[in-house]
C-alpha positions in Angstrom: 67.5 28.9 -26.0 65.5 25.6 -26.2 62.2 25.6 -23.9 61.5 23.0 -21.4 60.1 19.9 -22.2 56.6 19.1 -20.7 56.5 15.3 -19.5 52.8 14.4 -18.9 52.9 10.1 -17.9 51.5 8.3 -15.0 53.4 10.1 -12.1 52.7 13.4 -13.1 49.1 12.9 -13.9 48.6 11.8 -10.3 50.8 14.1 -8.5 49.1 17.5 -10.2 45.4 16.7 -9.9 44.8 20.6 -10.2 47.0 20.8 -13.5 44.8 22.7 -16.2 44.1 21.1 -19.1 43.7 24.3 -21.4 47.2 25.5 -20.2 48.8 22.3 -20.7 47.5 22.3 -24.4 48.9 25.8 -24.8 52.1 24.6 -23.7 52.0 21.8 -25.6 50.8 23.1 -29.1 48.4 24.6 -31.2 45.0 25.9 -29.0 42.3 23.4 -29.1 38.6 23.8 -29.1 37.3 22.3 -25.6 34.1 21.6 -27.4 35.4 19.6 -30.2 37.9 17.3 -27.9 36.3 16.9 -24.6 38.8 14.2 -23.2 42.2 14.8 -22.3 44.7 13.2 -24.5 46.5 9.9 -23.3 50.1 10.8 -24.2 51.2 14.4 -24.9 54.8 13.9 -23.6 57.7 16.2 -23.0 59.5 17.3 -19.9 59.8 19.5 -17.2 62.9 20.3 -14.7 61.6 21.0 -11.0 62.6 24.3 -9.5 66.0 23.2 -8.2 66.8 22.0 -11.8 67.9 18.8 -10.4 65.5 16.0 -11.3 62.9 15.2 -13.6 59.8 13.2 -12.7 56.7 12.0 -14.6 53.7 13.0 -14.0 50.2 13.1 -15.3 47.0 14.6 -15.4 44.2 13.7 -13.3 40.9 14.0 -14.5 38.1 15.5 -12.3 34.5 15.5 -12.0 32.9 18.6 -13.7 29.1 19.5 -13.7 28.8 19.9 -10.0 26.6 22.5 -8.8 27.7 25.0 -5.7 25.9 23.6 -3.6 26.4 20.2 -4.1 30.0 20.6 -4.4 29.5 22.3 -0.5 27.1 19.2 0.2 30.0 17.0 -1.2 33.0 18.5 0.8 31.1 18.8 4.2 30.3 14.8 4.3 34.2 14.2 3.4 35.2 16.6 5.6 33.1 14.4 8.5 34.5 11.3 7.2 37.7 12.2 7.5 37.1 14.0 11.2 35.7 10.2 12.1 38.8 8.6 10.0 41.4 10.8 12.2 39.2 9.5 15.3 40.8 6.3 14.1 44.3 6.8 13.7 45.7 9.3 16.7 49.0 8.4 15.9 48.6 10.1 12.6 48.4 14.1 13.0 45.3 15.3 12.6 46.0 17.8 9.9 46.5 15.2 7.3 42.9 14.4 7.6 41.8 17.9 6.6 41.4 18.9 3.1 44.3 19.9 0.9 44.1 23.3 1.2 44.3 23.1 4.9 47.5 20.8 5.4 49.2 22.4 2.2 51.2 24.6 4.6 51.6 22.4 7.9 53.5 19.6 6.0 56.6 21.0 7.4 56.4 20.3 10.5 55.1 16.8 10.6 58.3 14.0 10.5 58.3 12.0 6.7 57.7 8.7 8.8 54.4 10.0 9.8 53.4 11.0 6.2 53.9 7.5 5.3 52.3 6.4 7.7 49.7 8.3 6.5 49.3 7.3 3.6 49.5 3.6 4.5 45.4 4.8 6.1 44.8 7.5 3.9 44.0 5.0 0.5 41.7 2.9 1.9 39.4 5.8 3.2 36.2 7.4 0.4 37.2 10.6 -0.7 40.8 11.1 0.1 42.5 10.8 -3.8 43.5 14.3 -3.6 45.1 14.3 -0.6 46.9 11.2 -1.6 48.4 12.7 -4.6 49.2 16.1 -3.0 51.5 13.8 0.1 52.9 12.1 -2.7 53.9 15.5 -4.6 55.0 17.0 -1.0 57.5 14.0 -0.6 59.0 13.4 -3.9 59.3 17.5 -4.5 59.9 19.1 -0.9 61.4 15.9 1.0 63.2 15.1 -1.8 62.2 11.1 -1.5 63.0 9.0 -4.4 59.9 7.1 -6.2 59.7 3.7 -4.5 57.1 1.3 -4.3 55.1 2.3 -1.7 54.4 6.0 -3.0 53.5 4.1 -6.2 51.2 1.8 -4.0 49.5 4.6 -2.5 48.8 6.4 -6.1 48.1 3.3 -7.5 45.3 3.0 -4.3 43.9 5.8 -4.8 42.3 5.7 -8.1 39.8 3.3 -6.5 38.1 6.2 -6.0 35.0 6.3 -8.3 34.6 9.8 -9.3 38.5 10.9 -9.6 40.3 7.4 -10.1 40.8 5.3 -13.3 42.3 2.1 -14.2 44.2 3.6 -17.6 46.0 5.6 -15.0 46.6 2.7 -13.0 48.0 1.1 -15.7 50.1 3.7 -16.4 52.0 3.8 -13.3 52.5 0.3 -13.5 54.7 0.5 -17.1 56.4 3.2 -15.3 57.3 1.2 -12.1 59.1 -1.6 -14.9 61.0 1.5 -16.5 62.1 2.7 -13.5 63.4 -0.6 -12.3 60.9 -0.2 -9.1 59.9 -4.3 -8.2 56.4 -5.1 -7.8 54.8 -6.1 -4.6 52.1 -8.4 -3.8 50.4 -5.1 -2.4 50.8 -3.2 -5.6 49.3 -6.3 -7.5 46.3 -6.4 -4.7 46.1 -2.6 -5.3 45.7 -3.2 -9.0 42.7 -5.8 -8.3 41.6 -3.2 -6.5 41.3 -0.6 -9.1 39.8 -3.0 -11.5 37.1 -3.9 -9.6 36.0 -0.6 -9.4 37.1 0.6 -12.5 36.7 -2.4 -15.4 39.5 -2.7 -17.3 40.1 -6.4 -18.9 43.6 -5.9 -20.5 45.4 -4.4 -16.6 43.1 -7.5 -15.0 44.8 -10.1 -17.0 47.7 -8.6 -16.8 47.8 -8.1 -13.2 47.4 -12.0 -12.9 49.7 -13.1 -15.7 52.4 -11.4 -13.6 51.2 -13.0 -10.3 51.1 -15.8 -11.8 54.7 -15.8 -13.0 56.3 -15.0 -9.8 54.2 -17.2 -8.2 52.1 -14.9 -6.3 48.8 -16.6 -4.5 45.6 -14.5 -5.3 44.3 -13.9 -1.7 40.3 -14.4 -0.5 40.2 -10.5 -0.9 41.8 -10.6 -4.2 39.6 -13.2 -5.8 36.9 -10.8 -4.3 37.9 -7.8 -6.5 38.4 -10.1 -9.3 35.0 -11.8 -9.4 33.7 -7.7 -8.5 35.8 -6.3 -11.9 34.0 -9.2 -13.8 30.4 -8.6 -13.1 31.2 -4.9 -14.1 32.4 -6.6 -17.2 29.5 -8.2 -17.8 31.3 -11.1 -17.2 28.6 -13.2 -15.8 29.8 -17.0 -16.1 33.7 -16.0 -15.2 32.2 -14.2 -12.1 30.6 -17.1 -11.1 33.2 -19.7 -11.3 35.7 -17.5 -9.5 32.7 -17.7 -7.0 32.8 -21.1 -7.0 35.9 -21.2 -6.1 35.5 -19.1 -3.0 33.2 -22.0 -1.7 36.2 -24.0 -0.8 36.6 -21.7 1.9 33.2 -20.3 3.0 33.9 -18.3 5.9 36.8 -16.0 3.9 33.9 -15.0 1.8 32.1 -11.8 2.7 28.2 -12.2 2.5 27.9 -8.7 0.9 29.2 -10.4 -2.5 26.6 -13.0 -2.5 23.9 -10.1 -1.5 25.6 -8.2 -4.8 25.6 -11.7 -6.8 21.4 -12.2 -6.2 20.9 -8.3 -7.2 22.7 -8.3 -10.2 21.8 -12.0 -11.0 17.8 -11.4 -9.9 18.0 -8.2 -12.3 19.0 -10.0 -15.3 16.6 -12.9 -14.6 18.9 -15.3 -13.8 16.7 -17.1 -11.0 18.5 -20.7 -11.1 21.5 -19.0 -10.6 20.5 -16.5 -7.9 18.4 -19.1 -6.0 21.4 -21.3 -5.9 23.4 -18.3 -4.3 20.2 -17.5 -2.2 20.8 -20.8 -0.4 24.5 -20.8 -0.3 23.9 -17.4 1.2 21.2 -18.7 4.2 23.8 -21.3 4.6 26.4 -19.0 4.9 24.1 -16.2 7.5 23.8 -19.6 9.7 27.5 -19.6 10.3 28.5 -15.6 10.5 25.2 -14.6 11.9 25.0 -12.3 9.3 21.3 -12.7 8.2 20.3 -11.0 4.8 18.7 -7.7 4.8 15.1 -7.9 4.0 15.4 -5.5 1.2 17.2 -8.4 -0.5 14.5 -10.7 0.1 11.9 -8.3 -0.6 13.8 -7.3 -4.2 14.0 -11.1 -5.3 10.5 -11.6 -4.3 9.3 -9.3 -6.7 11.5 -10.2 -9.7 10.6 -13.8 -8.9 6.9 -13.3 -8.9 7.2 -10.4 -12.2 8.6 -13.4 -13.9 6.6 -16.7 -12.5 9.5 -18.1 -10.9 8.1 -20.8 -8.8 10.9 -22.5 -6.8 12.5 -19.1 -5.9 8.5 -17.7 -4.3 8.0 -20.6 -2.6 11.7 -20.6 -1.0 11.1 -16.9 0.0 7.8 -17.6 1.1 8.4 -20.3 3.5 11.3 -18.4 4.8 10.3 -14.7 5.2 6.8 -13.9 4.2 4.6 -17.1 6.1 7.1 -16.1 9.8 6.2 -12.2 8.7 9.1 -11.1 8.1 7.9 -9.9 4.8 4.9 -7.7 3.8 4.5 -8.0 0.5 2.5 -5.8 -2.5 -0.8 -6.9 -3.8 0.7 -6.6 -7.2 3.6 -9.4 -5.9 0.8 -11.2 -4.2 -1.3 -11.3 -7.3 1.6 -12.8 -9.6 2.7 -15.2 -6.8 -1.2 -16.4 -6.9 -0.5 -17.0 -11.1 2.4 -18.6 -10.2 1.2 -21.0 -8.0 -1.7 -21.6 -10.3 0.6 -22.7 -12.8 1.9 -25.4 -10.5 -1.1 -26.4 -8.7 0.1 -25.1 -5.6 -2.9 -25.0 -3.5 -1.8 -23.9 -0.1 0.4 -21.2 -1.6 -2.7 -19.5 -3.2 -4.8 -20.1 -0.1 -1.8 -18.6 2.1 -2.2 -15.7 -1.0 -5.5 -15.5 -0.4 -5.8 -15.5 3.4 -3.2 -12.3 3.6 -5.3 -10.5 0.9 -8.0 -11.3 3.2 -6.8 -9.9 6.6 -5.5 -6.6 5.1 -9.6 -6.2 4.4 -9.1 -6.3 0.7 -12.8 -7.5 -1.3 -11.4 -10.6 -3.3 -12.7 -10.5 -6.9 -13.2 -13.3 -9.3 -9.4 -13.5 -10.6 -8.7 -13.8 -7.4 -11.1 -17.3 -6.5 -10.6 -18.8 -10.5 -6.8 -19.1 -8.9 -8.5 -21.5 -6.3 -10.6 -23.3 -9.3 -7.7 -24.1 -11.6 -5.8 -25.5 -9.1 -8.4 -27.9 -7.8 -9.2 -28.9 -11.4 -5.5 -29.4 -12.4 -5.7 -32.1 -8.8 -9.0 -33.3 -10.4 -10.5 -32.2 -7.3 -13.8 -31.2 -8.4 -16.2 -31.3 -5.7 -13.2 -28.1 -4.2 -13.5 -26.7 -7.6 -17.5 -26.6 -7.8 -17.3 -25.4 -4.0 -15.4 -22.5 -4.9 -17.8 -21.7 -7.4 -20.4 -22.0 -4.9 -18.5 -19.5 -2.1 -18.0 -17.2 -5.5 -21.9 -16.9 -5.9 -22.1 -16.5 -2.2 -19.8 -13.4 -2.3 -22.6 -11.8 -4.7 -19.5 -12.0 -8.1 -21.1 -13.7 -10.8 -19.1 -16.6 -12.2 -19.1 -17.0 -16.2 -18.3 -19.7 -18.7 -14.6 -18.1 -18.7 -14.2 -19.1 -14.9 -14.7 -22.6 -15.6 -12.6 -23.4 -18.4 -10.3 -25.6 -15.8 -13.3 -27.9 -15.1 -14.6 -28.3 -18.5 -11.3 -29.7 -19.4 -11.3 -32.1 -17.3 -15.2 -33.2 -18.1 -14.5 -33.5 -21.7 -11.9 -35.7 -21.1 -14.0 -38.5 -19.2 -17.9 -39.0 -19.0 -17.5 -40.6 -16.2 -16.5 -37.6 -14.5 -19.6 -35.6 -16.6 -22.2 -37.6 -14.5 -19.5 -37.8 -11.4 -19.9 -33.7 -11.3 -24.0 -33.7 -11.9 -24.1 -35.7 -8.6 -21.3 -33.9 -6.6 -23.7 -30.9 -7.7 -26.7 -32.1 -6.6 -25.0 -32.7 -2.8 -23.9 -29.3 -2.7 -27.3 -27.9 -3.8 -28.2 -29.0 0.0 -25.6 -26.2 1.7 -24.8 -23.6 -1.0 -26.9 -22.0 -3.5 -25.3 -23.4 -6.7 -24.4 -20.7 -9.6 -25.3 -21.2 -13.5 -21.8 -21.3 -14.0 -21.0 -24.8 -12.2 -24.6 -26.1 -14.1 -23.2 -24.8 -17.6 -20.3 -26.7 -17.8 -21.9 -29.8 -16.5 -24.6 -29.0 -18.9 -21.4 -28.6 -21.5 -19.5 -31.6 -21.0 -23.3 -33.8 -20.9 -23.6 -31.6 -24.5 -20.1 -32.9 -25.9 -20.9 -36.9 -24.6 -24.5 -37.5 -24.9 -25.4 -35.4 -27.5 -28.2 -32.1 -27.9 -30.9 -34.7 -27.2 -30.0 -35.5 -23.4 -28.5 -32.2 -22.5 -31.9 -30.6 -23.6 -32.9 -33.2 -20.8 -30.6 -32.6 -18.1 -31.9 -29.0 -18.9 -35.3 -29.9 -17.6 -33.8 -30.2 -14.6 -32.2 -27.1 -14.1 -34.4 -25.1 -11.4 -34.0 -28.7 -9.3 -30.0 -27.8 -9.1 -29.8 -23.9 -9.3 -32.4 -21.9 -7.8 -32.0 -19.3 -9.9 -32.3 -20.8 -12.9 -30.6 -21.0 -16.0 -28.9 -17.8 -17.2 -28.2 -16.7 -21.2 -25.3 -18.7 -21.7 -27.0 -21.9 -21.0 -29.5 -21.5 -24.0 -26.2 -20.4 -25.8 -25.0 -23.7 -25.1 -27.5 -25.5 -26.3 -28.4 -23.3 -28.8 -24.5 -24.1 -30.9 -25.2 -27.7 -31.2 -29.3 -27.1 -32.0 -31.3 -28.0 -35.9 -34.5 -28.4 -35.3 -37.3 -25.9 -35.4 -39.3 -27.5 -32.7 -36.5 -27.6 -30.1 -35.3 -23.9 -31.1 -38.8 -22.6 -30.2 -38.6 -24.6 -27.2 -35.6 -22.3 -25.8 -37.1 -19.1 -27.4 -39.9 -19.7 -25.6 -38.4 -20.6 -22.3 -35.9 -17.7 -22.7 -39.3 -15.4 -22.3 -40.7 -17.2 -19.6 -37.3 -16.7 -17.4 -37.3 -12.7 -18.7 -33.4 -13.8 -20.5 -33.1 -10.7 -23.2 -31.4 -12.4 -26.6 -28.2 -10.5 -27.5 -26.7 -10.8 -30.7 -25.3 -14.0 -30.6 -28.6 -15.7 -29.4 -29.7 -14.0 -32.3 -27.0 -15.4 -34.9 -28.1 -19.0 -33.3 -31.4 -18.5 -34.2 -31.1 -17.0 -37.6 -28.6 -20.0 -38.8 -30.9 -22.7 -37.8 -33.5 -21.1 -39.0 -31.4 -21.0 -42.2 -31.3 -24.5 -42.5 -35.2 -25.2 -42.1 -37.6 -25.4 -45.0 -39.1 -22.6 -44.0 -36.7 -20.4 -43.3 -38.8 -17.3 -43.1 -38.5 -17.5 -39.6 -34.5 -16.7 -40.2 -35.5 -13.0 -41.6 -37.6 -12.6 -38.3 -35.0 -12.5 -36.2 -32.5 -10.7 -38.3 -34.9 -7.7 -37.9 -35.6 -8.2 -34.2 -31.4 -8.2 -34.1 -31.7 -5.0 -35.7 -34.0 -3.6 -34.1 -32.7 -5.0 -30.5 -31.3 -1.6 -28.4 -28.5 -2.0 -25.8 -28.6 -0.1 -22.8 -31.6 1.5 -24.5 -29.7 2.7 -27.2 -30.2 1.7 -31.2 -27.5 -0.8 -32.3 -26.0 -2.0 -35.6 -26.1 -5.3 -35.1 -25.4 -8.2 -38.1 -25.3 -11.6 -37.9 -22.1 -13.5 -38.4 -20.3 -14.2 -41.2 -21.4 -18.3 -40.9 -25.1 -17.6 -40.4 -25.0 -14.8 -43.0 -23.0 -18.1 -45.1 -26.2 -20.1 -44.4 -29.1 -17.2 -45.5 -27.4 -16.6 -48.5 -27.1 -20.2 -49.3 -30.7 -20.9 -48.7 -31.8 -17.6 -50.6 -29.6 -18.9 -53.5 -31.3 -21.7 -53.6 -34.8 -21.1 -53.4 -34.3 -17.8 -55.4 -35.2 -15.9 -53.1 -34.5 -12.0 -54.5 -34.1 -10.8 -50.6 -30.2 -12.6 -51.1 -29.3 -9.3 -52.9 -29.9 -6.6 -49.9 -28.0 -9.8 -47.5 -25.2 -9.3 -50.2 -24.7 -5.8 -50.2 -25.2 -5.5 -46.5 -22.4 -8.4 -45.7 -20.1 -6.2 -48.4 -20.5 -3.0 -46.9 -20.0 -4.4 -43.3 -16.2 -6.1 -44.7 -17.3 -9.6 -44.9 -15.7 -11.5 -47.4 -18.2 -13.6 -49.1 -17.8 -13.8 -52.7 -15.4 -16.4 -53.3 -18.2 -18.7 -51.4 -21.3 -16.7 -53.3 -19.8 -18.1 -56.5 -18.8 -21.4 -55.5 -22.9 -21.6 -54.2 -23.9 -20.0 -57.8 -21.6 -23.1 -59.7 -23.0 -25.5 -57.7 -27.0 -24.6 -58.2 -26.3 -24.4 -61.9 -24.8 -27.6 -62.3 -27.7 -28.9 -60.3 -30.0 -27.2 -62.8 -28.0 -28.6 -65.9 -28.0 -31.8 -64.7 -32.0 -31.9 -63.9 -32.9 -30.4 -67.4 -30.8 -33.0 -68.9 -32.7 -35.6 -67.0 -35.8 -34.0 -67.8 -35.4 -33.7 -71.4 -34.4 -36.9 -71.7 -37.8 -38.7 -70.1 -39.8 -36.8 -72.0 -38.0 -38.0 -75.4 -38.3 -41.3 -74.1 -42.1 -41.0 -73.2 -43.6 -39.7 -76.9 -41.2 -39.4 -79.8 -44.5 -38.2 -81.8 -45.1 -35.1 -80.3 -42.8 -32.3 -80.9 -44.1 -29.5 -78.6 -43.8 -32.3 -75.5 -39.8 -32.8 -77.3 -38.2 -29.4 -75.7 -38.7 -27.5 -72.4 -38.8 -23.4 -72.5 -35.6 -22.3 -73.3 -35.9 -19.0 -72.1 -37.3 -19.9 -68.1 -34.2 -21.9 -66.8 -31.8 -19.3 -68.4 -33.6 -16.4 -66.9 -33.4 -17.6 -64.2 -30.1 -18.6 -63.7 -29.4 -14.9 -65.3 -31.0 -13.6 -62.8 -29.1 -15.5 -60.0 -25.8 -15.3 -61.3 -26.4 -11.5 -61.8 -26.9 -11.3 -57.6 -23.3 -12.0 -56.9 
């Protein structure tokens, strides 16, 4: 006798949710190792003849959620069961049995009319949770009631695999080939169904599908349609598409909910598109204007913080005007320390204050970051006298302004000397109410430096306990120091640095050895390589060395004078990972062609002053070459 065929299609997998898969794969054929094919097959068709032998449906399998715990399976099962006890709440008319869970209406079915079932399961679909009880209504009508598959039992399956945990577009599709074999015609509501699915469930192919075929019987895509469409295309990935469909929403603003802009700016704020999203931001304010449906202030709160992560200055100020300056919004100090970059970048001056000012109230010390905000925003205006005042209200919150903090203001010195001796004088007015910093005398001292030359910065110097009351600090003998060459005006500095108690660190130190370097005497060069040596920071011994430039410049001037000490520089500048030798042999070349060319010219007087004498004819041989021996053999 031939066994029953096993049909497992689209009706079938929805109608026996509970059908187990390692009994249908029994039935089907050989045993199959769980382990090795995890997902259910999509077609393992035969048939199957229903208990009164009568008729044969199709049917498929359903596939659940595994991996729940006990508990949270209970957890799970007592919030639907409340959902549904509110959902009954909402439909009287509708028995409240068919709200329960399917074990519990499973036997009361009988007694309850097949009008109300479908009414039933007109409410049933649209509620979270209920895509077993769908399927088992279906099963009870087309197996106990005996009702013939139409469209709206396919509407209602076709509904409930919007659910997210049990529902799935393949099966969707599925049951939509099986309506066309069956002859069953398509409604608007299947097709809106369908949208419906896809938007939870992405599935391009059934999308396109779906509107090819409203398309061709000249079905209209609804507001709520274009809604699940533009929803199935930013689970796509589908970015552009999803924003054109949006676009074409605005035609009739008031059909469109404001949750899908408020799921537009997430999505769009996450991936960084800000143009985009700050479009839709005031599309959506317009929008909250007409509805009164403001937007939450989580929303504003989340793009606030992408847009200050990534220094997007059109989208902070929009939000700041709007909800943080009225107080709607209370935002981090890490947000409120990139909004104060970001308006740095653009010069924004009241923003930073506005920055500032709420830093300020929540008792928060401001540090220097916080003020050098305030200084490169004046100096992009070319406001200087705000700049050097900020300095000034810097040094009078005891933090110590450096060269770094005025980088703004140099730049706009060094491009004008006009605005050099503007600063010296805007200095000299605010010496009369604040106590002006080294910093803000540095960089005037700088810029003078760069226009004027070493000669009338070391004069404008002079004048530096007139303008600072403190006096000058180590990086203003730095300063003047780089652009120093002569011994007299070194000494100068060295000296003064002692009278003002200013400790040299190493790079006074590499100042003083490569001038030193390029003096006559440059004895004074090996000086201060040993007091660099023997310098301690913090009272601790140091390594020190001098840089690779000023060790250049000792070594050249050893060379030259053949001065035997060039060979412990060598080796020391080796062992430290300088790379010098390429220039050591370009020095040695060069003071042997000097020495060629002088012995030539040498020989060649003394031939031409007595032609008589031969011991006056020839120079030693053997001095020049010993020494040049002994040079070349440094290197």
């Amino acid at each position: 006798m031939p066994k029953e065929r096993i049909i497992i299609d689209g009706l079938w997998r929805c109608l026996c949710p509970s059908a187990d898969t390692s009994i249908l794969s029994k039935l089907i054929g050989p045993t199959r190792n769980p382990r090795q094919r995890p997902n259910i097959p999509k077609s393992n068709n035969t048939s199957v003849t229903d208990r009164h032998g009568r008729r044969e449906y199709h049917r498929a399998v359903v596939r659940t959620r595994i991996g729940q715990t006990r508990d949270g399976h209970r957890e799970v099962e007592r919030s639907r069961a409340e959902y549904l006890e509110r959902l009954a709440k909402r439909s009287p008319w509708i028995p409240r049995v068919l709200f329960g869970s399917v074990d519990t209406f499973a036997t009361k079915l009988d007694e309850i009319p097949t009008k109300t079932i479908y009414a039933a399961l007109k409410e049933l679909p649209r509620a979270s949770g209920t895509h077993l009880s769908v399927v088992k209504l279906v099963e009870y009508l087309v197996r106990e009631r005996k009702e013939k598959p139409n469209a709206m039992l396919y509407e209602s399956l076709i509904r409930a695999n919007v659910d997210r945990f049990h529902g799935s577009a393949e099966v969707a599709g599925e049951l939509l080939k099986e309506m066309d074999r069956l002859g069953i015609p398509t409604t608007p509501q299947i097709y809106q169904a369908l949208l419906e699915v896809t938007a939870v469930h992405p599935d391009y192919v059934l999308r396109n599908t779906v509107l090819f075929e409203m398309k061709n019987r000249w079905y209209s895509a609804t507001s709520e349609d274009l809604t699940n469409i533009i929803l199935g295309l930013l689970r796509d990935n589908q970015y552009e598409l999803a924003l054109e469909k949006l676009e074409e929403l605005h035609k009739d603003p008031v059909a469109v909910p404001p949750w899908l802009y408020d799921i537009f700016l997430y999505i769009f704020g996450d991936l960084g598109f800000h143009e985009e999203a700050l479009s839709i931001l005031k599309h959506r304010q317009n929008i909250a204007n007409i509805t009164q449906e403001p937007l939450s202030l989580n929303a504003w709160q989340f793009l606030l913080e992408v847009y200050s992560r990534d220094g997007f200055y059109e989208g902070i100020k929009y939000i700041w005007d709007r909800s943080v300056s009225p107080g709607y919004l209370n935002p981090s100090d890490g947000v409120i320390t990139n909004i104060l970059n970001a308006a740095s970048h653009h010069a924004d001056a009241a923003l930073a204050i506005s920055a500032i000012q709420m830093l300020s109230n929540r008792g928060k010390k401001l540090e220097m970051h916080h003020y050098e905000v305030l200084i490169d925003i004046h100096s992009q205006q070319k406001d200087l006298r705000k700049a050097f005042t900020t300095l000034c209200i810097m040094a009078k919150a005891d933090l110590r302004p450096d060269l770094s903090s005025t980088r703004s203001i140099f730049r706009i010195l060094s491009e004008s000397s006009f605005e050099t001796d503007k600063a010296l004088e805007t200095l000299n007015e605010l010496k009369v109410h604040y106590q002006v910093p080294s910093a803000a005398f540095n960089v005037v001292l700088e810029a003078t430096e760069l226009h004027h030359g070493f000669r009338v910065a070391l004069d404008l110097y002079r004048s530096v306990r007139q303008i600072c009351s403190d006096g000058p600090d180590l990086e203003t003998y730095h300063i003047l120091l780089e652009h120093c060459t002569l011994r007299k005006s070194m000494n100068f500095l060295f000296a003064e640095m002692e009278i003002f108690s200013i400790e040299p660190n190493r790079t006074t130190y590499d100042h003083l050895i490569r001038i030193s370097s390029i003096q006559d005497n440059y004895e004074q060069a090996f000086q201060f390589l040993d007091k660099m040596r023997c310098s301690k920071s913090a009272g601790l011994p140091n390594d020190r060395w001098m840089s690779r430039d000023s060790a250049l410049a000792l070594i050249r001037r050893c060379i030259q004078a053949e001065d035997i000490r060039v060979q412990g520089l060598i080796r020391e500048c080796r062992k430290r990972g300088m790379s010098i030798d390429a220039e050591i042999q370009q020095l040695l070349n060069a003071v042997q062609e000097q020495k060629e060319l002088a012995g030539m010219d040498s020989s060649r007087s003394v031939e031409g002053a007595s032609s008589t004498d031969p011991v006056t004819n020839a120079s030693p041989e053997g001095a020049p070459n010993h020494r040049l021996g002994t040079i070349s053999g440094w290197a």
